[in-house]
C-alpha positions as CSV (number, residue, x, y, z in Angstrom):
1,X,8.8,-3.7,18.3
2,X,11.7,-4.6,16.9
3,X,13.3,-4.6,13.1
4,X,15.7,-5.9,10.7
5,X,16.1,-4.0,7.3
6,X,18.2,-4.2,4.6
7,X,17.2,-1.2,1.7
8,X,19.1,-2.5,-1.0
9,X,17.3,-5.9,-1.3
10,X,14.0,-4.5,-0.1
11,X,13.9,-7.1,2.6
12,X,11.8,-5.9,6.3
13,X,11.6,-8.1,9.0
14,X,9.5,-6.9,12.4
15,X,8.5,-8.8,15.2
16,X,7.6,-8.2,18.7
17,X,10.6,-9.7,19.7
18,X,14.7,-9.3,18.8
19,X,14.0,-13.2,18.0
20,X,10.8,-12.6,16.1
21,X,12.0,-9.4,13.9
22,X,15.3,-11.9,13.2
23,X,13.1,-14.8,12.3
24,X,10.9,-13.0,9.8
25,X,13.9,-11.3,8.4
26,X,15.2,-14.4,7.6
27,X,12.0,-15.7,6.0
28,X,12.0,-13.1,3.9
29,X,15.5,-13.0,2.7
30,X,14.8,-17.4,2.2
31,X,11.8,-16.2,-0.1
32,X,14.1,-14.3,-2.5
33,X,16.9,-16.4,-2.0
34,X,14.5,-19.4,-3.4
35,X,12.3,-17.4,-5.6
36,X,15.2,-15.0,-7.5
37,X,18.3,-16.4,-6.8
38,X,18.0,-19.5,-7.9
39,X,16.0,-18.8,-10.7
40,X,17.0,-18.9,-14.4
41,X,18.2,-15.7,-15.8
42,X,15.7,-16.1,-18.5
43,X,12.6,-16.6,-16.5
44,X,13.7,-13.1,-14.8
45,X,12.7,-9.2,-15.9
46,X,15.7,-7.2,-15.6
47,X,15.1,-5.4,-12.1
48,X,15.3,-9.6,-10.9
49,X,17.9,-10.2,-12.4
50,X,19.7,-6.9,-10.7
51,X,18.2,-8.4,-7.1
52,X,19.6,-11.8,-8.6
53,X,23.6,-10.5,-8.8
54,X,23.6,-8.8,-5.8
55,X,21.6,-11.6,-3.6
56,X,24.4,-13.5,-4.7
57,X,27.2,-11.3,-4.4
58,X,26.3,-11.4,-0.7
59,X,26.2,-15.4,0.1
60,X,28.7,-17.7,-0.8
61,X,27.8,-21.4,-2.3
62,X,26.4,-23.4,0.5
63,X,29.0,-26.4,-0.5
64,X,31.7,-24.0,-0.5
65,X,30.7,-22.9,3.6
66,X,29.7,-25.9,4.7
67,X,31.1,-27.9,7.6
68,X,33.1,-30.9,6.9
């Protein structure tokens, strides 16, 4: 069994597989990404808004990293 954690989003992913636990880690981190971080401050509670600043702290704007 193998996993991917990262404490101080909450995020767990596991898998029977490296490929797998890397997989579902990145589903979950896609689920906040899409579900708090690119929600309006004002449809969040507080403790979202907290996940909010430091999902994006960690990921730079996709036009900024894109390949031209």
């Amino acid at each position: 069994m193998w996993c991917y954690d990262c404490p101080s989003l909450g995020l767990l992913g596991c898998g029977p597989s490296r490929e797998d636990a890397i997989a579902r880690f990145e589903s979950e981190f896609a689920f906040l990404w899409d579900e708090i971080a690119c929600e309006s401050d004002d449809a969040l509670l507080p403790q979202a808004q907290d996940l909010k600043r430091r999902l994006t702290r960690l990921v730079s704007s996709p036009s900024r990293t894109a390949p031209a």
